[in-house]
DODREN-199595 format. One record per atom (N, C-alpha, C, O, CB): residue in three letters; x, y, z; atom name. Coordinates in nm, 4 decimals. Glycine has a CB too. Layout:
// residues N
- residuo / px / py / pz / atomo
- ALA / X / Y / Z / CA
...
// end
This chain:
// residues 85
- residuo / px / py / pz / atomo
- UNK / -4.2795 / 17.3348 / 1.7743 / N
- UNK / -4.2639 / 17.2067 / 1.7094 / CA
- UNK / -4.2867 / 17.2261 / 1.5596 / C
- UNK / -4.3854 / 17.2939 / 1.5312 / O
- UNK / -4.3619 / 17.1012 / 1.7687 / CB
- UNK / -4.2170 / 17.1812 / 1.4640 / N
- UNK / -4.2197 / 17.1760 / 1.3621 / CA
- UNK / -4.2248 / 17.0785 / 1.2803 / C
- UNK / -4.1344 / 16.9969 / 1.2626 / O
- UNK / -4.1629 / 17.2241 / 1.3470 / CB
- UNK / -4.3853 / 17.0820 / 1.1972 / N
- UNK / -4.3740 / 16.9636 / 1.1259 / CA
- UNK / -4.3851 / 16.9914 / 0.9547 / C
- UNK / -4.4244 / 17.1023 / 0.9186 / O
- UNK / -4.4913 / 16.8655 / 1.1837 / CB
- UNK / -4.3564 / 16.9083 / 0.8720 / N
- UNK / -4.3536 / 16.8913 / 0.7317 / CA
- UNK / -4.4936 / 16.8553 / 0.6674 / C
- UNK / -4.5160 / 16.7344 / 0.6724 / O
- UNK / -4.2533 / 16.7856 / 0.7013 / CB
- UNK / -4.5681 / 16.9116 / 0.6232 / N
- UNK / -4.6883 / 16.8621 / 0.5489 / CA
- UNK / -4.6938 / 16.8669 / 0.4081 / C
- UNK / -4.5843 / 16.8944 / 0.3590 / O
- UNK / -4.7962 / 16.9277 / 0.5878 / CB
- UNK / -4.7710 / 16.8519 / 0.3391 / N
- UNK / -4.7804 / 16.8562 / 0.2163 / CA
- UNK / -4.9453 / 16.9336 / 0.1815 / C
- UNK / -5.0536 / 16.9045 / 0.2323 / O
- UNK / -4.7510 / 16.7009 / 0.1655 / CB
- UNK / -4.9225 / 17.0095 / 0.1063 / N
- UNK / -5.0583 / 17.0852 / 0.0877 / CA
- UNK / -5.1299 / 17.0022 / -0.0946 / C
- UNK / -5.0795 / 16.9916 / -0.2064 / O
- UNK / -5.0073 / 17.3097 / 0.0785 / CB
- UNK / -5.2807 / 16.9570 / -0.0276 / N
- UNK / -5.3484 / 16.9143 / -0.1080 / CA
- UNK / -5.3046 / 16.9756 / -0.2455 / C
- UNK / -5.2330 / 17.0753 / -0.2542 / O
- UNK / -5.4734 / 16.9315 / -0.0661 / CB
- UNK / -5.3694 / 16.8861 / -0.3822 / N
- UNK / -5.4342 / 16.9371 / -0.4854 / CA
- UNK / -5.5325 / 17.0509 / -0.5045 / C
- UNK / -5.5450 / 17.1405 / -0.5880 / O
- UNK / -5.4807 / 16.8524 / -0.5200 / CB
- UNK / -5.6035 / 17.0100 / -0.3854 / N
- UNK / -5.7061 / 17.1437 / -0.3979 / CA
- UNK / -5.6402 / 17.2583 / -0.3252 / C
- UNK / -5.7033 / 17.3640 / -0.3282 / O
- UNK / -5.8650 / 17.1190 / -0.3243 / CB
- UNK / -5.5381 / 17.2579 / -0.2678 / N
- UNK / -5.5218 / 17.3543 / -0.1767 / CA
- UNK / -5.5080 / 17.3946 / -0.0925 / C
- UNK / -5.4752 / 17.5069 / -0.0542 / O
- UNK / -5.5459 / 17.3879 / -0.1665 / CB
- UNK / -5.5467 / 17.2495 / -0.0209 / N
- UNK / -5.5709 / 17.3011 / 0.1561 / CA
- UNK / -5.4470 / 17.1761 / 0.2420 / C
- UNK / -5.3988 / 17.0682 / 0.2074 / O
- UNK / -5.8063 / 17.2581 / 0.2298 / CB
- UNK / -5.4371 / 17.2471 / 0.3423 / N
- UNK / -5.3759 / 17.1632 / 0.4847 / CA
- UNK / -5.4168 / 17.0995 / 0.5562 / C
- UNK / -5.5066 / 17.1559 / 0.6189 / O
- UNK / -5.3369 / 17.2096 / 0.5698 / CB
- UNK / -5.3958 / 16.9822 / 0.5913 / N
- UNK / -5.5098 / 16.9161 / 0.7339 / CA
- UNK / -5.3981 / 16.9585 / 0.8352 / C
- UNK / -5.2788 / 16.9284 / 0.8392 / O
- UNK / -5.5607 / 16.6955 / 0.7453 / CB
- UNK / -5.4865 / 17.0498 / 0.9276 / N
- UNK / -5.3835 / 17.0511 / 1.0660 / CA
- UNK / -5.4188 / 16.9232 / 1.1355 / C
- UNK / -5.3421 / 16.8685 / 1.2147 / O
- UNK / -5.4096 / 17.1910 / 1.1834 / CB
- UNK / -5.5552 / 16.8703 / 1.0988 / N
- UNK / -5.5967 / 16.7702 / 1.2069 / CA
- UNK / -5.7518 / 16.7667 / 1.2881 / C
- UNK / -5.8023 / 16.8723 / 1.3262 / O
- UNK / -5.4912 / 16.7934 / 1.3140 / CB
- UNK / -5.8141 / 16.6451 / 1.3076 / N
- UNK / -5.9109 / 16.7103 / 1.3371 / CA
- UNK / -5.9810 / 16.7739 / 1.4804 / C
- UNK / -6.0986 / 16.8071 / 1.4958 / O
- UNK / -5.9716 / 16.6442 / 1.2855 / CB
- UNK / -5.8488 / 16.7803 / 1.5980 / N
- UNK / -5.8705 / 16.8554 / 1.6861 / CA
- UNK / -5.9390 / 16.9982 / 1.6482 / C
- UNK / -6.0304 / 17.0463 / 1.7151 / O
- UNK / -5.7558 / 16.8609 / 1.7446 / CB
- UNK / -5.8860 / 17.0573 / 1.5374 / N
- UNK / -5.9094 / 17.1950 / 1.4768 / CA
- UNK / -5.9809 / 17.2059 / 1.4216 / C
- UNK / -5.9886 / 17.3177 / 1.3707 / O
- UNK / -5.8435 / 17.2496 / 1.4163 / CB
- UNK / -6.0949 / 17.1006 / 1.3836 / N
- UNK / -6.2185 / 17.1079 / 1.2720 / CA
- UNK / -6.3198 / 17.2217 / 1.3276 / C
- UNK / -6.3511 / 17.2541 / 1.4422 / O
- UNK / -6.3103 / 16.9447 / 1.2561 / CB
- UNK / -6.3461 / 17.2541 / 1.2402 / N
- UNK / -6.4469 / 17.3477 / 1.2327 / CA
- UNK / -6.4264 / 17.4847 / 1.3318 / C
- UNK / -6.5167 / 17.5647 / 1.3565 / O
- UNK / -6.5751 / 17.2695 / 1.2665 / CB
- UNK / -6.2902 / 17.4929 / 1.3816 / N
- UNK / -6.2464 / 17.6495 / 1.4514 / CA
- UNK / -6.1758 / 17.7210 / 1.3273 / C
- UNK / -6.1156 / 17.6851 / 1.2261 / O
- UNK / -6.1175 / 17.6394 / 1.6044 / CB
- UNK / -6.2233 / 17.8680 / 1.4014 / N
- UNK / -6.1666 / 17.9401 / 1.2797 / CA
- UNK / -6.0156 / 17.9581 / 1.3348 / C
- UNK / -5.9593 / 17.9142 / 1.4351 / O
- UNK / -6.2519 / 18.0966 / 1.2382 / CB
- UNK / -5.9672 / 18.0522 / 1.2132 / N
- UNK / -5.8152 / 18.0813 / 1.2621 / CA
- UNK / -5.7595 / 18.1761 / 1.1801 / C
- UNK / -5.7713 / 18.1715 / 1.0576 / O
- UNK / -5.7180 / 17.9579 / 1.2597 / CB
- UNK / -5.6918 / 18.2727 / 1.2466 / N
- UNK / -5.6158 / 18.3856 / 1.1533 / CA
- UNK / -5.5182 / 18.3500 / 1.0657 / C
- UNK / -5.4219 / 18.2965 / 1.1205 / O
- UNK / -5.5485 / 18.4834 / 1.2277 / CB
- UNK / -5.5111 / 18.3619 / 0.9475 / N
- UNK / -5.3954 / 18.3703 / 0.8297 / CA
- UNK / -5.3480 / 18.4764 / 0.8167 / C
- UNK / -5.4106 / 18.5765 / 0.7818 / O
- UNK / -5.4275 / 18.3414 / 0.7004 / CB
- UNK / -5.2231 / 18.4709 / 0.8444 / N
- UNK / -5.1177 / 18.5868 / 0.7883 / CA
- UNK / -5.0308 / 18.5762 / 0.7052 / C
- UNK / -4.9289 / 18.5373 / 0.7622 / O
- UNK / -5.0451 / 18.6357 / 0.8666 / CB
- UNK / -5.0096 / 18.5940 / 0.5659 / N
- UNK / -4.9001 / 18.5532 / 0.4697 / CA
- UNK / -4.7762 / 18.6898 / 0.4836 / C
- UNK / -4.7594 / 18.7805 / 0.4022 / O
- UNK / -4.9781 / 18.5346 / 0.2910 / CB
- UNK / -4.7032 / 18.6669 / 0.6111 / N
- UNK / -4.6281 / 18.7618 / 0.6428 / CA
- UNK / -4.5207 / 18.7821 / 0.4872 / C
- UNK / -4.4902 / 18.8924 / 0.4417 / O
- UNK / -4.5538 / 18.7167 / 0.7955 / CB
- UNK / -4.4859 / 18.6731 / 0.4383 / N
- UNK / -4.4037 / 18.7390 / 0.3112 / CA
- UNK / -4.4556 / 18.6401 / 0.1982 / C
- UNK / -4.5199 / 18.5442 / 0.2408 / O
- UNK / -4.2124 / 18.7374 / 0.3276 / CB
- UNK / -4.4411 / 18.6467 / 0.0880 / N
- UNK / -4.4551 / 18.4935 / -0.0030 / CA
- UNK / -4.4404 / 18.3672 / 0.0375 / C
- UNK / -4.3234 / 18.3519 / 0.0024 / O
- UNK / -4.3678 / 18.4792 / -0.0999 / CB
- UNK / -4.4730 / 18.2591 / 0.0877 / N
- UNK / -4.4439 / 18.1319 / 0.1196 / CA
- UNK / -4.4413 / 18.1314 / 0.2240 / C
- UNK / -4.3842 / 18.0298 / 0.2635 / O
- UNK / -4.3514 / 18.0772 / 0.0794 / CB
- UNK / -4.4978 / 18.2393 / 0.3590 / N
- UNK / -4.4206 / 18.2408 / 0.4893 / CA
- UNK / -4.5487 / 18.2588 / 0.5693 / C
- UNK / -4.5931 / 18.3710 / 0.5450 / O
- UNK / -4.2945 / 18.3651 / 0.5107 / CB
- UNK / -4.6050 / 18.2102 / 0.6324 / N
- UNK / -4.7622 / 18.2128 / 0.6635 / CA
- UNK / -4.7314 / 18.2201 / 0.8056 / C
- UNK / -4.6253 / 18.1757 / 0.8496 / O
- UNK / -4.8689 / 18.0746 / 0.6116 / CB
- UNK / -4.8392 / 18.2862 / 0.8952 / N
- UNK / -4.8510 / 18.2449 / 1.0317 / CA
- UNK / -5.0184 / 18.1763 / 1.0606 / C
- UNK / -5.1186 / 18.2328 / 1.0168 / O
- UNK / -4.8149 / 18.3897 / 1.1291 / CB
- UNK / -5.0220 / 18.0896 / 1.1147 / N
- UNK / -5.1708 / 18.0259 / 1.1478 / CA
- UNK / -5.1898 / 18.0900 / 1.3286 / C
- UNK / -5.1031 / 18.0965 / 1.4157 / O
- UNK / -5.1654 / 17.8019 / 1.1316 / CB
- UNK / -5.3037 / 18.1206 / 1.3336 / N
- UNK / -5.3210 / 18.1527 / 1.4569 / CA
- UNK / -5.4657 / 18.1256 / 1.4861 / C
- UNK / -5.5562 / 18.1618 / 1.4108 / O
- UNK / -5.2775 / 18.2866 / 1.4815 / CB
- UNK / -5.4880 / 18.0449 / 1.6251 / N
- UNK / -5.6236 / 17.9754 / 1.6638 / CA
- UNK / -5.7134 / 18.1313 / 1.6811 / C
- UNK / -5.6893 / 18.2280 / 1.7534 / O
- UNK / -5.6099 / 17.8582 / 1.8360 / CB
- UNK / -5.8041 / 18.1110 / 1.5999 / N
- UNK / -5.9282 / 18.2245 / 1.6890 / CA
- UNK / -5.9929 / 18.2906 / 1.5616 / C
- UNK / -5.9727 / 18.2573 / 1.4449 / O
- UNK / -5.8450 / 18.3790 / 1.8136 / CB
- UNK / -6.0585 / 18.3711 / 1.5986 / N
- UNK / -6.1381 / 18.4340 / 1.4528 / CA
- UNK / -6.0330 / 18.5956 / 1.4564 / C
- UNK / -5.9128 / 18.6052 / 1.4316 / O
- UNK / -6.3788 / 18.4700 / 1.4815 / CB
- UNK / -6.1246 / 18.6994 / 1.4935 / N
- UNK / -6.1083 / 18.8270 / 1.4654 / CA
- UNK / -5.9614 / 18.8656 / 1.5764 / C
- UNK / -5.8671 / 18.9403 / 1.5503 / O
- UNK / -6.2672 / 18.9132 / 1.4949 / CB
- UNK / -5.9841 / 18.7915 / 1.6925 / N
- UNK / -5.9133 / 18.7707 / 1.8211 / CA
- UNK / -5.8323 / 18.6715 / 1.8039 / C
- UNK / -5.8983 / 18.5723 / 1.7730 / O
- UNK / -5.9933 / 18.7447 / 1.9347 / CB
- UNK / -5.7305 / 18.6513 / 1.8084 / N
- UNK / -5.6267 / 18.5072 / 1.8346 / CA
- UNK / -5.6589 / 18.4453 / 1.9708 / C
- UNK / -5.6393 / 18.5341 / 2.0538 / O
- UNK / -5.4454 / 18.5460 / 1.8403 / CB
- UNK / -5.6857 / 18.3714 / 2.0106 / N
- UNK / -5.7189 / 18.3194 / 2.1239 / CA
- UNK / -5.5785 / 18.3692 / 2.2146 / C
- UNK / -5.5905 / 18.4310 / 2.3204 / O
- UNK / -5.7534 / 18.1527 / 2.1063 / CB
- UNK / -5.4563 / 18.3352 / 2.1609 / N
- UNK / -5.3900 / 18.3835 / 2.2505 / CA
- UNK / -5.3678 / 18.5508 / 2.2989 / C
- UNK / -5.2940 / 18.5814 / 2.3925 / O
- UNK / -5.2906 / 18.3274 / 2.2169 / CB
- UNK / -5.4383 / 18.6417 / 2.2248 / N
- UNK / -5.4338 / 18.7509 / 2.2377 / CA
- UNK / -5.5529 / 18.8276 / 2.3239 / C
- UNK / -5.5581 / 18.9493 / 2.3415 / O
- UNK / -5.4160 / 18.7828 / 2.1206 / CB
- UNK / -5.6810 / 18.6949 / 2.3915 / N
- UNK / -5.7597 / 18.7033 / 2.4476 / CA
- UNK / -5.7508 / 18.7972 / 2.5885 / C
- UNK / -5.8331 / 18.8795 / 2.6286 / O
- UNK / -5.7853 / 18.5898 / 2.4466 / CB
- UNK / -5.6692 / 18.7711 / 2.6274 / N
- UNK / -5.6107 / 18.8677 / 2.7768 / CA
- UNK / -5.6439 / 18.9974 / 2.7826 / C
- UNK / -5.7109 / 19.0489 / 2.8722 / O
- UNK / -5.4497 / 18.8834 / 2.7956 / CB
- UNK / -5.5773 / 19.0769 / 2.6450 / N
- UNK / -5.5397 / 19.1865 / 2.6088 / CA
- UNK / -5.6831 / 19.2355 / 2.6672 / C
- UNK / -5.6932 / 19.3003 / 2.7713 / O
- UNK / -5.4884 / 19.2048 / 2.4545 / CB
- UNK / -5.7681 / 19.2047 / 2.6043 / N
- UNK / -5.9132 / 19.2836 / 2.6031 / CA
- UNK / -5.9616 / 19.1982 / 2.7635 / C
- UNK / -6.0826 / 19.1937 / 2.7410 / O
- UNK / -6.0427 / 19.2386 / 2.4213 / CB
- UNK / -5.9529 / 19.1611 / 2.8409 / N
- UNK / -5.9756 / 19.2029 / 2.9723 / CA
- UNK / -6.0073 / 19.3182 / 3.0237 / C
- UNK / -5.9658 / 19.4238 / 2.9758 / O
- UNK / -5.8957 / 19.1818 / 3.0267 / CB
- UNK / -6.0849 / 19.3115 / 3.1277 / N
- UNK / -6.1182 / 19.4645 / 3.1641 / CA
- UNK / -5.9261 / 19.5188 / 3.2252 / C
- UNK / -5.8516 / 19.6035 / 3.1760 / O
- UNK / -6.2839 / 19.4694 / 3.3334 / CB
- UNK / -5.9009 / 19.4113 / 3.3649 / N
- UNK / -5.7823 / 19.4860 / 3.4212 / CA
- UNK / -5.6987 / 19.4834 / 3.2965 / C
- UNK / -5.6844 / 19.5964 / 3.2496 / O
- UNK / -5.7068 / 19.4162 / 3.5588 / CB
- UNK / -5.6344 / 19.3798 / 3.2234 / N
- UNK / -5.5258 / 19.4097 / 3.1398 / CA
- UNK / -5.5485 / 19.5480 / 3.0246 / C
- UNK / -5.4645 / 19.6355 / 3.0032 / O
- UNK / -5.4991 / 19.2680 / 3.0631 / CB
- UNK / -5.6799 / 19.5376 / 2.9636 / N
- UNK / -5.7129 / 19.6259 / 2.9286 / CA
- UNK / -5.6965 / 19.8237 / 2.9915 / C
- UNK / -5.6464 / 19.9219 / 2.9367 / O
- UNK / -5.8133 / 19.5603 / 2.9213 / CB
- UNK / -5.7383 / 19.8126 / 3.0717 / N
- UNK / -5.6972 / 19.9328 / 3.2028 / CA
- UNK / -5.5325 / 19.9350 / 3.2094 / C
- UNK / -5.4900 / 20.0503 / 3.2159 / O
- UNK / -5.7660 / 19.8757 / 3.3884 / CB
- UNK / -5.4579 / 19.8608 / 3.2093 / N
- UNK / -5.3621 / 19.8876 / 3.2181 / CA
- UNK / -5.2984 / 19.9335 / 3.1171 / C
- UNK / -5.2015 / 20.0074 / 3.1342 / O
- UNK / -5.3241 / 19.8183 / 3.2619 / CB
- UNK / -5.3215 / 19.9144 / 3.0510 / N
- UNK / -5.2395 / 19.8882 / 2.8599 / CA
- UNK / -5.2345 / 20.0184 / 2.8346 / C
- UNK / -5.1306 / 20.0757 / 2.8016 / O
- UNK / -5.3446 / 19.7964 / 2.7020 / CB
- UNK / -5.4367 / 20.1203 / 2.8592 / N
- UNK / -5.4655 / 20.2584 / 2.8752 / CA
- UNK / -5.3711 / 20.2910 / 2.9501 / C
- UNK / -5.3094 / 20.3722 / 2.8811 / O
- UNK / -5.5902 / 20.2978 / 2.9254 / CB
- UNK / -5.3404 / 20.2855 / 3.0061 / N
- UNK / -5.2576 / 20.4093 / 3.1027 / CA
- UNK / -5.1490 / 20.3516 / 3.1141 / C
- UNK / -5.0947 / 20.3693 / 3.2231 / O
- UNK / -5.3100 / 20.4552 / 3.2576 / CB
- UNK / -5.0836 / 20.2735 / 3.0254 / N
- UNK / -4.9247 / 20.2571 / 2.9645 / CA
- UNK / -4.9669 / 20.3925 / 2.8526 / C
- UNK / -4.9245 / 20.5072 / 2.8666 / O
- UNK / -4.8704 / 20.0559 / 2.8690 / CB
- UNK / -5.0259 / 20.3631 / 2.7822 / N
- UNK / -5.0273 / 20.4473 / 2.6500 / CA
- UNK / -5.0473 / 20.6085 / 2.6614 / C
- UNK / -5.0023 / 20.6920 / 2.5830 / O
- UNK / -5.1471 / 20.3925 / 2.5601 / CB
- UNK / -5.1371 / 20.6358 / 2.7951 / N
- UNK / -5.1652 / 20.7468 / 2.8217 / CA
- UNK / -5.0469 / 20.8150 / 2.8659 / C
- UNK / -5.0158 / 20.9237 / 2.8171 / O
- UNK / -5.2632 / 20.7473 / 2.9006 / CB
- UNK / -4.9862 / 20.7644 / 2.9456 / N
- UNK / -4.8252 / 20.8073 / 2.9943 / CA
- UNK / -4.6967 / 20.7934 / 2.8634 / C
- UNK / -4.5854 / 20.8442 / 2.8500 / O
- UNK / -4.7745 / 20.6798 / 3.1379 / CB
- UNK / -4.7543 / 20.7264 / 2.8058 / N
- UNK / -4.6411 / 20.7296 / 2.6969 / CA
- UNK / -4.6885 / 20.8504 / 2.6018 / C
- UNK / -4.5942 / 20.9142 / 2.5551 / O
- UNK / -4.6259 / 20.5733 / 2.6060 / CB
- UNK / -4.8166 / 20.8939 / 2.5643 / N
- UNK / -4.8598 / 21.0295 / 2.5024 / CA
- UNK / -4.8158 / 21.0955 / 2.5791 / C
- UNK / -4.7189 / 21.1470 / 2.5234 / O
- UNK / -4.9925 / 21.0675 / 2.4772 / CB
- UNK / -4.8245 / 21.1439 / 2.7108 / N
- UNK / -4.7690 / 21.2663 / 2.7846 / CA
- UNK / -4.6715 / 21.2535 / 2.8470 / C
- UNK / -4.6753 / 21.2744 / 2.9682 / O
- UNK / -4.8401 / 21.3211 / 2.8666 / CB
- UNK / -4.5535 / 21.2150 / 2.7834 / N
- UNK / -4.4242 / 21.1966 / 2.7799 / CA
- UNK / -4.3292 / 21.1473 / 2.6646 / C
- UNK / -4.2448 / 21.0579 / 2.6582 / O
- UNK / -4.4136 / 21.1278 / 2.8672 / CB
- UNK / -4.3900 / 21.2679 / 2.5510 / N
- UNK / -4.3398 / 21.1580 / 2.4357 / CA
- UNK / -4.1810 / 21.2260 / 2.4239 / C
- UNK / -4.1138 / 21.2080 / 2.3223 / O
- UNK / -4.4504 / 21.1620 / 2.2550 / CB
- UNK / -4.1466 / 21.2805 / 2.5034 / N
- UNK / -3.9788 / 21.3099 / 2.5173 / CA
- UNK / -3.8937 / 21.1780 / 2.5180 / C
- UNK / -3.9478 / 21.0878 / 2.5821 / O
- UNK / -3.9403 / 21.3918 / 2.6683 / CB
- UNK / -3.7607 / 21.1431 / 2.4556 / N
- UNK / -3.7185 / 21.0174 / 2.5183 / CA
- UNK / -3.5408 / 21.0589 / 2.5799 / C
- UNK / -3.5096 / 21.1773 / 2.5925 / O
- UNK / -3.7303 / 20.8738 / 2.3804 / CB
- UNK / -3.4906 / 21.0028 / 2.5963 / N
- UNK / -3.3801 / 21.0151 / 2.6279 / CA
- UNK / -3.3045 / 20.8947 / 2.6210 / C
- UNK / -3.3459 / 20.7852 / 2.6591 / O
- UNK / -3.3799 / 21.0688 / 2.7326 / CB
- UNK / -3.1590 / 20.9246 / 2.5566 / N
- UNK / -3.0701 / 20.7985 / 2.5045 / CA
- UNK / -3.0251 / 20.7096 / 2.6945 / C
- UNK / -2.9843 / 20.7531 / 2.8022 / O
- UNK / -2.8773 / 20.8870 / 2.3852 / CB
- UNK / -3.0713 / 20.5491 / 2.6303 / N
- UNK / -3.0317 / 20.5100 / 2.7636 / CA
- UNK / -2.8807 / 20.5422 / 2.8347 / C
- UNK / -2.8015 / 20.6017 / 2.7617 / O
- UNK / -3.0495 / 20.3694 / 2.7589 / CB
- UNK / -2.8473 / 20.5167 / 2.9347 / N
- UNK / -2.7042 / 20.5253 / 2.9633 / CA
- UNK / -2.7347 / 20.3754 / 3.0095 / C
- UNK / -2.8157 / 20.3428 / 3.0962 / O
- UNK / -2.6338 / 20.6547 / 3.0781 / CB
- UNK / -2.6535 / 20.2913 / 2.9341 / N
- UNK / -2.6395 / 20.1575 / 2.9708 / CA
- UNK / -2.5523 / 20.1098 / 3.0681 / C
- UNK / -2.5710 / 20.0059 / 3.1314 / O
- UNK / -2.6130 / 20.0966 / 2.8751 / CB
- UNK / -2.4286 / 20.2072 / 3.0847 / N
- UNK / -2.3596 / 20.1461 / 3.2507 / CA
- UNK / -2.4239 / 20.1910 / 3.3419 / C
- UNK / -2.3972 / 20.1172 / 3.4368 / O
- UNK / -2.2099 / 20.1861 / 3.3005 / CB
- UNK / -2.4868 / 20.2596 / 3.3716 / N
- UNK / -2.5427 / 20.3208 / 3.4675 / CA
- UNK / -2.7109 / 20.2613 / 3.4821 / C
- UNK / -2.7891 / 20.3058 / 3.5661 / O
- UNK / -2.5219 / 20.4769 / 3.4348 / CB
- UNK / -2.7495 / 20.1397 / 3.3699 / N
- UNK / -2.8347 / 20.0351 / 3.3834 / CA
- UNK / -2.8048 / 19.9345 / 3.4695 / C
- UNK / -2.8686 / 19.8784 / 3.5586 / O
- UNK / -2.8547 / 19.9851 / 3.2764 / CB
- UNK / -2.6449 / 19.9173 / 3.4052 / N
- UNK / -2.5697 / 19.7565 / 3.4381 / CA
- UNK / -2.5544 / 19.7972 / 3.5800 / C
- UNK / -2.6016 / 19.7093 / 3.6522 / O
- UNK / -2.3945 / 19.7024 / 3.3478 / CB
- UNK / -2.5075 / 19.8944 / 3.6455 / N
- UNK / -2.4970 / 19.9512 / 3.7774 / CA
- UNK / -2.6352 / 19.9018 / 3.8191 / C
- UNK / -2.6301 / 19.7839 / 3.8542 / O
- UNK / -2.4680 / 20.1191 / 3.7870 / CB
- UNK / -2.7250 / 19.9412 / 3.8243 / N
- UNK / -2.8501 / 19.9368 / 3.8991 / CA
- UNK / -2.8475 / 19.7917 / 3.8870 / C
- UNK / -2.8127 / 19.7433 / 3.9947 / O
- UNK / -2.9862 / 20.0203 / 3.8425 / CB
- UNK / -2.8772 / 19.6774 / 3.7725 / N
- UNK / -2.9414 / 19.5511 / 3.7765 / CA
- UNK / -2.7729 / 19.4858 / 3.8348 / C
- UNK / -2.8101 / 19.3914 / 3.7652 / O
- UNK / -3.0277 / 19.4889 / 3.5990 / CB
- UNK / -2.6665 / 19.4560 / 3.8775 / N
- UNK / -2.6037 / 19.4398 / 3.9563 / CA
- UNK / -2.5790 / 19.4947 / 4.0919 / C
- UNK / -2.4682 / 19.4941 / 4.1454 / O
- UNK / -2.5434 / 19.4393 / 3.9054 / CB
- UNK / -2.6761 / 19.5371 / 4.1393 / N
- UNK / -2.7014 / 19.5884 / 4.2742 / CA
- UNK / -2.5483 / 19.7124 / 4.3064 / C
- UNK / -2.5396 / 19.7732 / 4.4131 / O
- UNK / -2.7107 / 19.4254 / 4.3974 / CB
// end
């Protein structure tokens, strides 16, 4: 959802006061181009990640991707073959 605000004199945004007093990540991905994200050090939505199981898993995505850092060019008909039965 996208809305239009206007940023104070002093500087600042009211998101509103559902959001008072939570912190939140700023990212000024380019000049003028910001991302807001609920949470402090952690984005709340990125909370999962650090789970023990999701966590465990993520390891041993990464561990298999170190000991296999060979790749090979896909063959994409022979994708389209498989996901069309």
């Amino acid at each position: 959802m996208s809305t239009i605000m206007t940023i104070g004199s002093s500087g600042q945004l009211e998101l509103g006061k559902k959001y008072a007093g939570q912190q939140v990540l700023v990212d000024e991905v380019q000049p003028g181009l910001w991302t807001i994200k609920l949470g402090g050090q952690i984005p709340d939505n990125e909370c999962w990640l650090h789970e023990p199981e999701a966590r465990a898993r993520l390891d041993r995505a990464v561990r298999w991707a170190e000991d296999h850092p060979e790749t090979a060019e896909t063959d994409l008909d022979e994708f389209e073959r498989r996901i069309e039965g």
